[in-house]
C-alpha positions as a Python dict, from the first residue, in 0.01 Angstrom:
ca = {
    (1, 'X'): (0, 0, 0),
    (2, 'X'): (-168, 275, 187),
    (3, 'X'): (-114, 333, 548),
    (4, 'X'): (-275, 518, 861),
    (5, 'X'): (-104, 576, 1178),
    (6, 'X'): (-189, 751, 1489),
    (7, 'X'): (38, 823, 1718),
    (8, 'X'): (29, 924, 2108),
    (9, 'X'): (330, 1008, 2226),
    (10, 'X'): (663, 1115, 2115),
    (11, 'X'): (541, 1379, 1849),
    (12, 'X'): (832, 1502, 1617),
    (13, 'X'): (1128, 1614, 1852),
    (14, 'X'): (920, 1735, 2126),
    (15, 'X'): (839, 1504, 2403),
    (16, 'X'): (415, 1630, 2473),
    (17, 'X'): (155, 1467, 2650),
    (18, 'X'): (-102, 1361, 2383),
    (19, 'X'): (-456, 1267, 2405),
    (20, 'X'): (-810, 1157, 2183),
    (21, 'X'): (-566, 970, 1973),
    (22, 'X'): (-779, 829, 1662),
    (23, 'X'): (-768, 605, 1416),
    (24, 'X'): (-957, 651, 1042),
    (25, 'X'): (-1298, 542, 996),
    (26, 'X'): (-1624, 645, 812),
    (27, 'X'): (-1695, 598, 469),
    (28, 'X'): (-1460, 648, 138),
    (29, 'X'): (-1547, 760, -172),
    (30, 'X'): (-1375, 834, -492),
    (31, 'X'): (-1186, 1172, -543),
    (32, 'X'): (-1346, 1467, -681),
    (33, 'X'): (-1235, 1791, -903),
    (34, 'X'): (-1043, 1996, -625),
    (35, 'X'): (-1072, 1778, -332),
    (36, 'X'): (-702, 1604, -381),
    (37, 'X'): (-433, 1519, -538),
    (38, 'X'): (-450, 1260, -871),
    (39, 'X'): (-435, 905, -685),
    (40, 'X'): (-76, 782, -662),
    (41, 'X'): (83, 1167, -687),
    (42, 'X'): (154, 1204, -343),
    (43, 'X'): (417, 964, -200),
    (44, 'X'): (638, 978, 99),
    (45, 'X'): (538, 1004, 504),
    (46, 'X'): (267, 1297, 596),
    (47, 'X'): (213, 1401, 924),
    (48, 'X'): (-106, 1564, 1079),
    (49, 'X'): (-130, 1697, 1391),
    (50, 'X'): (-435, 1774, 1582),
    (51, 'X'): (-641, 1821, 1912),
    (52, 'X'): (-996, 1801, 1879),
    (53, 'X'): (-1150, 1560, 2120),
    (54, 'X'): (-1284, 1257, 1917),
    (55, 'X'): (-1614, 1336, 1996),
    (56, 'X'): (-1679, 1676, 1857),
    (57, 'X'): (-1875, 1691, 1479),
    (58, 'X'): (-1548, 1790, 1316),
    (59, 'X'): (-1271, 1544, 1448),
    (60, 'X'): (-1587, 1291, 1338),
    (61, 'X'): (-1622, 1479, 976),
    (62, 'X'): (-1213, 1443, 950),
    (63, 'X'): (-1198, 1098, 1017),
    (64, 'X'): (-1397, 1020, 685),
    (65, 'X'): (-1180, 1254, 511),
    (66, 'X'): (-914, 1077, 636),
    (67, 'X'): (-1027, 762, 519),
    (68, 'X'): (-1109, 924, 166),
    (69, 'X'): (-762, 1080, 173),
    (70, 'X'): (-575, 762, 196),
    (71, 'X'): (-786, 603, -77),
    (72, 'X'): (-690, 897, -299),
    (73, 'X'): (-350, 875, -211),
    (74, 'X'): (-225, 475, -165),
    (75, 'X'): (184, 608, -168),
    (76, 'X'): (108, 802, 108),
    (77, 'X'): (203, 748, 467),
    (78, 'X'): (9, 906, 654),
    (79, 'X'): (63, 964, 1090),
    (80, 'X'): (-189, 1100, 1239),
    (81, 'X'): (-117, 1258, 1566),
    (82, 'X'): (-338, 1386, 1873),
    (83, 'X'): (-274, 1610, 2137),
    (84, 'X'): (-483, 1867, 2339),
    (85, 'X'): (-546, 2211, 2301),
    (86, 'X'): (-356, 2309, 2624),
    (87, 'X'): (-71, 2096, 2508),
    (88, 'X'): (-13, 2232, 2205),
    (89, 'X'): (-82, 2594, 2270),
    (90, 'X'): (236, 2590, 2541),
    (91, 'X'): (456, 2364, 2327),
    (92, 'X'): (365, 2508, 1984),
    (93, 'X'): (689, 2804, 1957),
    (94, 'X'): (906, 2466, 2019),
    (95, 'X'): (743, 2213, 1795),
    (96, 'X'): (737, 2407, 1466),
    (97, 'X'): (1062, 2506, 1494),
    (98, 'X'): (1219, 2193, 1615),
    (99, 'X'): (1438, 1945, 1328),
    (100, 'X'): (1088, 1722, 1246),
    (101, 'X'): (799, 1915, 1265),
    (102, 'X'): (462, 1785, 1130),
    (103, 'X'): (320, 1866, 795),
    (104, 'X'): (7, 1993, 867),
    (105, 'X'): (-136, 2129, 1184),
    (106, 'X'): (-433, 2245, 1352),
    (107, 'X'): (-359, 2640, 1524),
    (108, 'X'): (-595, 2849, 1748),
    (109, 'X'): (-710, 3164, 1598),
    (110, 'X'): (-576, 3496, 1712),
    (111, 'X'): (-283, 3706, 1779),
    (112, 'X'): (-151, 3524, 2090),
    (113, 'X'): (-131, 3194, 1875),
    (114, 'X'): (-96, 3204, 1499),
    (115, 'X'): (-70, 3534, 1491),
    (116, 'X'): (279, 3484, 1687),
    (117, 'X'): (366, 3198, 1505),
    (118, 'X'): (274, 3350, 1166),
    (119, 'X'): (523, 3651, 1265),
    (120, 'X'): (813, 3454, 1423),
    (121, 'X'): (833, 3272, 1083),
    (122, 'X'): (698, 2929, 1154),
    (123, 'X'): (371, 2899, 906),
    (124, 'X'): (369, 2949, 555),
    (125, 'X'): (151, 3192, 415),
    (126, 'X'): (-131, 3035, 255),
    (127, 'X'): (-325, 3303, 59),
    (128, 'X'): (-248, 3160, -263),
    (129, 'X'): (-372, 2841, -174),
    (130, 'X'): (-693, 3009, -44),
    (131, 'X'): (-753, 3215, -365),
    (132, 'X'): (-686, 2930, -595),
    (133, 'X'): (-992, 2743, -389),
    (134, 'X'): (-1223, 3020, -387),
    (135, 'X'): (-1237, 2991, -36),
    (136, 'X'): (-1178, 3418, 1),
    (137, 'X'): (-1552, 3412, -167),
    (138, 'X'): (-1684, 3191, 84),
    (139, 'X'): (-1491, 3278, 404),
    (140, 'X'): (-1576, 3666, 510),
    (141, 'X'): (-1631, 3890, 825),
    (142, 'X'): (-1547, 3710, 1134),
    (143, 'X'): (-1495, 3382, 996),
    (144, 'X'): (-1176, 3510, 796),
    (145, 'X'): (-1100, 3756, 995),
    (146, 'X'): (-845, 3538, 1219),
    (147, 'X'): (-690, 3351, 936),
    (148, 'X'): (-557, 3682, 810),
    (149, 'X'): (-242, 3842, 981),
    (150, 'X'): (17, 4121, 937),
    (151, 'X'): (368, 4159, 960),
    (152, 'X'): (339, 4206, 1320),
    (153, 'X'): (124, 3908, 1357),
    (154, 'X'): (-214, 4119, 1421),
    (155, 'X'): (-542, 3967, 1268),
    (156, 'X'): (-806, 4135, 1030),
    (157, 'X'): (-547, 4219, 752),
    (158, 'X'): (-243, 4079, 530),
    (159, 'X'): (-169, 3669, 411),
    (160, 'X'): (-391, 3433, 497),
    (161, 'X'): (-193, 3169, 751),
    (162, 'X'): (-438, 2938, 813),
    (163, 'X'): (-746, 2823, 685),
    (164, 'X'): (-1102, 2713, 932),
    (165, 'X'): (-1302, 2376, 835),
    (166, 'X'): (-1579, 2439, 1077),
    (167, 'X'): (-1703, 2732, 1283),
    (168, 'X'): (-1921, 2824, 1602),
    (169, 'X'): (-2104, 3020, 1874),
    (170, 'X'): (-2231, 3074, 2194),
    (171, 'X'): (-2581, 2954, 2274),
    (172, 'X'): (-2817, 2803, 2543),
    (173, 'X'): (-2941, 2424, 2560),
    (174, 'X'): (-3222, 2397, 2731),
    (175, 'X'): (-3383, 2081, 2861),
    (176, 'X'): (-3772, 2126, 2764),
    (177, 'X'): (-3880, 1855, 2964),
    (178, 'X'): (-3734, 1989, 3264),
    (179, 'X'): (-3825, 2314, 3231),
    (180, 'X'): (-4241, 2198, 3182),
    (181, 'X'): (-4208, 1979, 3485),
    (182, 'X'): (-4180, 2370, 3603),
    (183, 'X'): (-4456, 2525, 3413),
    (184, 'X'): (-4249, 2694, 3138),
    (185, 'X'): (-4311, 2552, 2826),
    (186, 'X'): (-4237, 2855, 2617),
    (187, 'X'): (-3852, 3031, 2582),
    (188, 'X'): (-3837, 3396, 2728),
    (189, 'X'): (-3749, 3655, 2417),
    (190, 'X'): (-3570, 3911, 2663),
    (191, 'X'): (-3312, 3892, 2887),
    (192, 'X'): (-3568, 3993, 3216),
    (193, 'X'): (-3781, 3746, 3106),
    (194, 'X'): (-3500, 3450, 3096),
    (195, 'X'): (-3351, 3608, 3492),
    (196, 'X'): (-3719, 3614, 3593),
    (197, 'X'): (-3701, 3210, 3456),
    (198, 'X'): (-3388, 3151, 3662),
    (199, 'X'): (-3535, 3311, 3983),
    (200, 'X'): (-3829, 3083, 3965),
    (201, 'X'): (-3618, 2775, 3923),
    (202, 'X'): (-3408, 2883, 4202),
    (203, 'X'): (-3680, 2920, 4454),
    (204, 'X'): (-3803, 2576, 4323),
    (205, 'X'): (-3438, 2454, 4432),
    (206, 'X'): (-3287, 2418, 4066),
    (207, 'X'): (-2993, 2558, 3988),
    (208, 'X'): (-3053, 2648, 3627),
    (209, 'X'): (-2740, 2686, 3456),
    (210, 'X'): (-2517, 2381, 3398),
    (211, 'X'): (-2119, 2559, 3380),
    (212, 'X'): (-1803, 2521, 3507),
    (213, 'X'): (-1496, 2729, 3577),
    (214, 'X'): (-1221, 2513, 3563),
    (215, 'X'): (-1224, 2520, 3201),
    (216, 'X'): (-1382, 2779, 2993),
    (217, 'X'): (-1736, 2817, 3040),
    (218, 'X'): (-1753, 3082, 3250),
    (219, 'X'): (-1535, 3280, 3042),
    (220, 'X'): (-1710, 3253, 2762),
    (221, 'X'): (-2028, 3310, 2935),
    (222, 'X'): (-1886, 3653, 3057),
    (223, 'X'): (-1769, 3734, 2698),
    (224, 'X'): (-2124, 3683, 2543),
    (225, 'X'): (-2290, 3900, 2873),
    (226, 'X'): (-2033, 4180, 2732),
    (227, 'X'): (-2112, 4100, 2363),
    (228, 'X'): (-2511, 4162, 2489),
    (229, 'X'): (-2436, 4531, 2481),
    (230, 'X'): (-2091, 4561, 2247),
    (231, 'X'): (-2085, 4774, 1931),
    (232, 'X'): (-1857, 4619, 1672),
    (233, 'X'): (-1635, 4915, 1742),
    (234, 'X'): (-1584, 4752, 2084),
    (235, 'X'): (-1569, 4442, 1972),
    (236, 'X'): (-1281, 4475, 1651),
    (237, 'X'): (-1089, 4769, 1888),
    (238, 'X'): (-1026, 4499, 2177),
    (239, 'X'): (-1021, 4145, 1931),
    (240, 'X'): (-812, 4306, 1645),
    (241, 'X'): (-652, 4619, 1759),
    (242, 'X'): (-804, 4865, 1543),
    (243, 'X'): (-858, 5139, 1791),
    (244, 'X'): (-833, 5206, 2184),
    (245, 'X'): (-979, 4916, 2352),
    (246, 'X'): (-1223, 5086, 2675),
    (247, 'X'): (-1174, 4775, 2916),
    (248, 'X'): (-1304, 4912, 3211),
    (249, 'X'): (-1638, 5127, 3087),
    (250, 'X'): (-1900, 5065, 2850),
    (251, 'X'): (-1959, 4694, 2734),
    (252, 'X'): (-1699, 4570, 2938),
    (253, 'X'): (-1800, 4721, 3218),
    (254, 'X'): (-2178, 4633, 3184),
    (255, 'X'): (-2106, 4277, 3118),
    (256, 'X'): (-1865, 4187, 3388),
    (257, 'X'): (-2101, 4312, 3612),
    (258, 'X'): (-2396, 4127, 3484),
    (259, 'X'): (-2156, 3780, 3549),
    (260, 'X'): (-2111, 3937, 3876),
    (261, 'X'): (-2485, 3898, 3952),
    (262, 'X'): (-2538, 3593, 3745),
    (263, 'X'): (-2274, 3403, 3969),
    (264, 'X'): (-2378, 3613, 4315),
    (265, 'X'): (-2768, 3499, 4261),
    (266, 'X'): (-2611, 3159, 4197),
    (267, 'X'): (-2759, 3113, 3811),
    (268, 'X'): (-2432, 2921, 3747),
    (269, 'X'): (-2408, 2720, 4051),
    (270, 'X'): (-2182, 2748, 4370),
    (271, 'X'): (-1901, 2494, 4304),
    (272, 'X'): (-1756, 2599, 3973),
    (273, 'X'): (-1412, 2603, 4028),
    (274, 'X'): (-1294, 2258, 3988),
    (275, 'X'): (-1532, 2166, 3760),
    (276, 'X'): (-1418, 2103, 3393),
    (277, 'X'): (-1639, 2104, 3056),
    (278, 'X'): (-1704, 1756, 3081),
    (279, 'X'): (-1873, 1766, 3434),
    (280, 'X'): (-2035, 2060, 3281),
    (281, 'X'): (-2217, 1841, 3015),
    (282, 'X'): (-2265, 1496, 3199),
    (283, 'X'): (-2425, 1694, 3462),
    (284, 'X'): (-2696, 1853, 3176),
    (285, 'X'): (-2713, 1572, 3065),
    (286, 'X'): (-2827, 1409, 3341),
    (287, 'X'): (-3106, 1661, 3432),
    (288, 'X'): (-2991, 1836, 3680),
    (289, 'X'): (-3004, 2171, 3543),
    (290, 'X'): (-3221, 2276, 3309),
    (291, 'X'): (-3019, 2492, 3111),
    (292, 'X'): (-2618, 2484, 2986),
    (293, 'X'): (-2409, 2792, 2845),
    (294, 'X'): (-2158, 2647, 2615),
    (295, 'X'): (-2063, 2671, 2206),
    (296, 'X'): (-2224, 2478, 1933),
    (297, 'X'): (-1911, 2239, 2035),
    (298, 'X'): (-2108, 2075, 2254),
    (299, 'X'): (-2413, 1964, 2002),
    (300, 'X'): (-2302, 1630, 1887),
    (301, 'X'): (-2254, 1507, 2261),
    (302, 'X'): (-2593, 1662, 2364),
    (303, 'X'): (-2729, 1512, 2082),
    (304, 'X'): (-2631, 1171, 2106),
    (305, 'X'): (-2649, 1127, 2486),
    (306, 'X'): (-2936, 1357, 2587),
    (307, 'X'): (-3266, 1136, 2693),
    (308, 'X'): (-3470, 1424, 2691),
    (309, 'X'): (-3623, 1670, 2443),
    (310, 'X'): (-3395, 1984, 2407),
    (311, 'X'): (-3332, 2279, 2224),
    (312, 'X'): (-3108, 2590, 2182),
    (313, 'X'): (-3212, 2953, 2260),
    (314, 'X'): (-2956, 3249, 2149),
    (315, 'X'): (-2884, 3490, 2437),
    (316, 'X'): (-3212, 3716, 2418),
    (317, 'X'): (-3158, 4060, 2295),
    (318, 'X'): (-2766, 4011, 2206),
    (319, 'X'): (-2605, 4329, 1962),
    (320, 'X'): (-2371, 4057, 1951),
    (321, 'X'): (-2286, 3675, 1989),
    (322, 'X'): (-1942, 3485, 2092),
    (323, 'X'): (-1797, 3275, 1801),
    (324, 'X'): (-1620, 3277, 1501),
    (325, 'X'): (-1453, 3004, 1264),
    (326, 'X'): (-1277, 2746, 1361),
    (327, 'X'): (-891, 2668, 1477),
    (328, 'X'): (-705, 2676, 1134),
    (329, 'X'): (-550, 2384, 929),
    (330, 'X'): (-167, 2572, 888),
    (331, 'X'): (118, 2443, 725),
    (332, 'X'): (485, 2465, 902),
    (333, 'X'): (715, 2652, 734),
    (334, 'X'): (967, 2379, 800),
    (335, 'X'): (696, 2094, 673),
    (336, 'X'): (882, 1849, 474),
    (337, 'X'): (583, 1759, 239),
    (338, 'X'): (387, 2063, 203),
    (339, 'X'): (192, 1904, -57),
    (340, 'X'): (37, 1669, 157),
    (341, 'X'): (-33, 1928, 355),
    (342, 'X'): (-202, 2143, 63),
    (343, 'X'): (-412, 1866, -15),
    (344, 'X'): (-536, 1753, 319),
    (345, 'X'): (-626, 2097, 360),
    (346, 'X'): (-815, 2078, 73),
    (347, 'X'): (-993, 1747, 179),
    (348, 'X'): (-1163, 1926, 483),
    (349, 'X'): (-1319, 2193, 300),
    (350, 'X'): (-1452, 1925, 34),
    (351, 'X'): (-1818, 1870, 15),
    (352, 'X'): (-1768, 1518, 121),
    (353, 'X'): (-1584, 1636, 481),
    (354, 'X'): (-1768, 1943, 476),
    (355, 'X'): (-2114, 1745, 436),
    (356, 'X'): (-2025, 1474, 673),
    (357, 'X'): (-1953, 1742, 936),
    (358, 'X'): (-2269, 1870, 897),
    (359, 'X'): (-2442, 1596, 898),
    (360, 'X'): (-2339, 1443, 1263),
    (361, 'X'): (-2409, 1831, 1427),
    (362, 'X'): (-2149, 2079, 1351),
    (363, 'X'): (-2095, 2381, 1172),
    (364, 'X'): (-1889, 2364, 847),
    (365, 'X'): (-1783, 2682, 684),
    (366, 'X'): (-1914, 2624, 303),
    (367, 'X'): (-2220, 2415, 351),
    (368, 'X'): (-2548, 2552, 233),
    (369, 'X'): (-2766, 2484, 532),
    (370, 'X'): (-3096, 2421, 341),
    (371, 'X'): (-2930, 2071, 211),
    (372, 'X'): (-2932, 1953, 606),
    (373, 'X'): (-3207, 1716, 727),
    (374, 'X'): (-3212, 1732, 1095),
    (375, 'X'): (-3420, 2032, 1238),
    (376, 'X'): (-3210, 2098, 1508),
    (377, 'X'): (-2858, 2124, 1319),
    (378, 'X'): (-3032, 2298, 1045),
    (379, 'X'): (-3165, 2588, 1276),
    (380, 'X'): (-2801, 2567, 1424),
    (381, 'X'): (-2668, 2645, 1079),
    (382, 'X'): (-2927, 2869, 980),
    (383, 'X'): (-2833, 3082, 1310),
    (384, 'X'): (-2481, 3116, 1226),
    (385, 'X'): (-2511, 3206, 856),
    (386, 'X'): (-2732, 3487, 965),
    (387, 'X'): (-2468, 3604, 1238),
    (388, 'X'): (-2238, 3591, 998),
    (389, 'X'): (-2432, 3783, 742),
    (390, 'X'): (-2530, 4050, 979),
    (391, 'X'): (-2165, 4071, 1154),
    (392, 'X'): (-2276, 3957, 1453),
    (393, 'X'): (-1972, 3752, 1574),
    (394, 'X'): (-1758, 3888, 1831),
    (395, 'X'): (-1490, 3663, 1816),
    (396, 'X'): (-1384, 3458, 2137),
    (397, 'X'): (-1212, 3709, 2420),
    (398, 'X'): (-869, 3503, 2465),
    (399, 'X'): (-737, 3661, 2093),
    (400, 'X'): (-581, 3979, 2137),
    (401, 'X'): (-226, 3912, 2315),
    (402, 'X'): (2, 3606, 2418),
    (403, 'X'): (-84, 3510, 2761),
    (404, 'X'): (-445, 3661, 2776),
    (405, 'X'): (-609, 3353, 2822),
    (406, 'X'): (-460, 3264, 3146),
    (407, 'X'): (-484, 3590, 3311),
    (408, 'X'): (-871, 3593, 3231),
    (409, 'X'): (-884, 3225, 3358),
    (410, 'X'): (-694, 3312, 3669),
    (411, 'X'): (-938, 3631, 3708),
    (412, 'X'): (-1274, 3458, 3681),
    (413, 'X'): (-1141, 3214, 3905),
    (414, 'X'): (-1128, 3520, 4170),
    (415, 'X'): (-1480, 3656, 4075),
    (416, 'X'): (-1637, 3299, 4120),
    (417, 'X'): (-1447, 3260, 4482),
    (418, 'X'): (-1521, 3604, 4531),
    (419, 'X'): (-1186, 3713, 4622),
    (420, 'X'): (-1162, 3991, 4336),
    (421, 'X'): (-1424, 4219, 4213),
    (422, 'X'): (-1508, 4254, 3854),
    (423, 'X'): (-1362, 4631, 3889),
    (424, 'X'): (-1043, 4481, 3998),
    (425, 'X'): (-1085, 4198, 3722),
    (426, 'X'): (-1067, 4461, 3488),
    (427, 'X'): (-808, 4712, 3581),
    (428, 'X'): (-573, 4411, 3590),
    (429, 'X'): (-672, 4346, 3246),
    (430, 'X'): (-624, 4632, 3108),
    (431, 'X'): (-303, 4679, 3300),
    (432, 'X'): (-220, 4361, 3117),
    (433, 'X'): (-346, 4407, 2771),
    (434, 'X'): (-161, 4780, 2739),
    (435, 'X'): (186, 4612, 2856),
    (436, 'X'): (173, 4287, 2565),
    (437, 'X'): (-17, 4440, 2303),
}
């Protein structure tokens, strides 16, 4: 008989803190042409290992597919294990090549992460799996672009180690009953015309931009202020090393100086330090700022808990937006049932998973928007096909190099206190980009 298990702790040979442990759900339904495995084929144990938090569209989406999975498979027994993104990105190097590693495992995008693990040996390459699938014909431009890596682990170009379920990008919420208890009942289509918005709510005593620092908010929201003004040449010479990266002029310079003035003028608030992305939504979502900077992550909660009437608004005027697809489904190169692990892959690009993910607010990668009833995930799906048509992704800035992430963390940190300067920010970077590149 079939089996699910989740597990919290004690993950292969690596002792990790694990979190959002879940347990299957949703609906099943019977197997279809390319989805999985004949029912009964796979047999043995078959471990997946994840870290979305159970309350994003896609965790939700892979819980059905989960369910669907086991009902396709009743040899199977399948563990499936949670952790958190933090977690796994500092214990990955250890986990994949420890003596039980899991089967199947979720990887962040970009050189620092399965770019080095794709390198070093630990993932198999999965471009024949991809090809067989079609999935190169639906999966282009930015969305594919960090599931692809060379020899020396650099994105854009060679086998395909990893493949995205879902994708996203950086918008605005924006609380419209808030904002007309203000006299705006109509979204600004520039950027002067969204500060001149902010001003007004700051003179009412509103701070109008729910964020937080603690986690990644504000870096993202400085990414998408340089992405305003970024060529793709910029953009791909930084993100994927095809050219010299200018950190400290042009878009960089621009944008980390807009921040600068965003968080000086106090658009984002004055206490963003210890705050986490959590505070960040509880506290739009209890009206106290009429606005919120994060990624189309943050829909489903919004969605759900939100007792007002809301919408999104796209960064006015952007060459560019923040986002991308997805962390990848990758399989170990030391997976003991790399079936299992072809086939669950498999089962979250189905239309079933893919549909279902859609359907409770996120953004799968090969779901044709026009089949979605709800207005506001529809124009949220709508927005990032066209992005993604027009090349208009820019990634997410952490990519490039091992290690990035924390120095930029540790750097907006000092712009928020205010005890570095964005110049400063930079040079650093740069300084620190050059040397791990």
């Amino acid at each position: 008989m079939s089996r699910i298990r989740t597990a919290c702790t004690g993950i292969m040979a690596l002792s990790i803190m694990l979190s959002a442990c879940g347990s299957a759900g949703g609906e099943s339904s019977n197997a279809t042409s390319g989805e999985a495995k004949a029912s009964g084929e796979l047999e043995g144990k078959c471990t997946i290992l994840q870290y979305e938090t159970t309350a994003t569209a896609q965790y939700k989406g892979w819980q059905k597919g989960l369910a669907e999975f086991q009902e396709e498979n009743p040899s199977l027994d399948v563990e499936w294990s949670s952790t958190n993104f933090e977690s796994f990105r500092s214990n990955a190097k250890v986990l994949l090549s420890g003596g039980n590693v899991p089967d199947v495992v979720l990887v962040n995008t970009g050189n620092a992460d399965a770019g080095q693990l794709a390198s070093q040996g630990l993932l198999d390459p999965l471009t024949d799996l991809v090809e067989e699938n079609g999935w190169d014909k639906e999966l282009n431009g930015a969305v594919s672009a960090l599931a692809k890596y060379d020899d020396n682990g650099n994105a854009g170009a060679g086998e395909w180690y990893g493949v995205p379920s879902t994708a996203s990008y950086y918008t605005f919420y924006y609380n419209k009953d808030l904002l007309a208890e203000h006299g705006i009942t109509e979204m600004p289509s520039s950027m002067a015309e969204l500060e001149t918005v902010f001003d007004d709510l700051l003179k009412a005593g509103v701070t109008p931009i729910s964020s937080n620092a603690g986690e990644h908010a504000v870096l993202q929201t400085w990414w998408q202020l340089i992405s305003q003004d970024a060529s793709r040449e910029e953009v791909d010479n930084f993100i994927l090393l095809a050219g010299p990266a200018d950190i400290t002029g042009g878009a960089f310079a621009e944008g980390t100086k807009h921040l600068e003035e965003w968080i000086s003028k106090g658009y984002l608030g004055h206490q963003l330090a210890g705050l986490k992305g959590d505070d960040m939504e509880r506290a739009f979502i209890a009206g106290e700022m009429p606005f919120m900077a994060s990624g189309t992550w943050s829909f489903t909660r919004i969605n759900e808990e939100a007792p007002f009437e809301w919408g999104l608004l796209e960064f006015p005027e952007a060459k560019l937006t923040a986002g991308t697809s997805g962390h990848l489904w990758a399989i170990p190169s030391d997976a003991k049932n790399k079936e299992c692990a072809k086939a669950w892959i498999e089962k979250t690009l189905s239309e079933s998973v893919q549909g279902e993910i859609a359907r409770i607010g996120g953004i799968p990668v090969v779901v044709d928007p026009s089949t979605i009833e709800d207005e506001r995930m529809k124009e949220m799906n709508e927005t990032f096909q066209l992005l993604k048509s027009e090349d208009r992704l820019s990634f997410y800035p952490d990519y490039p190099v091992p290690g990035l992430l924390d120095y930029q963390m540790a750097g907006l940190q000092g712009l928020v206190s205010g005890s570095q300067s964005g110049e400063e920010f930079l040079a650093g970077m740069k300084d620190y980009y050059e040397s791990n590149k």
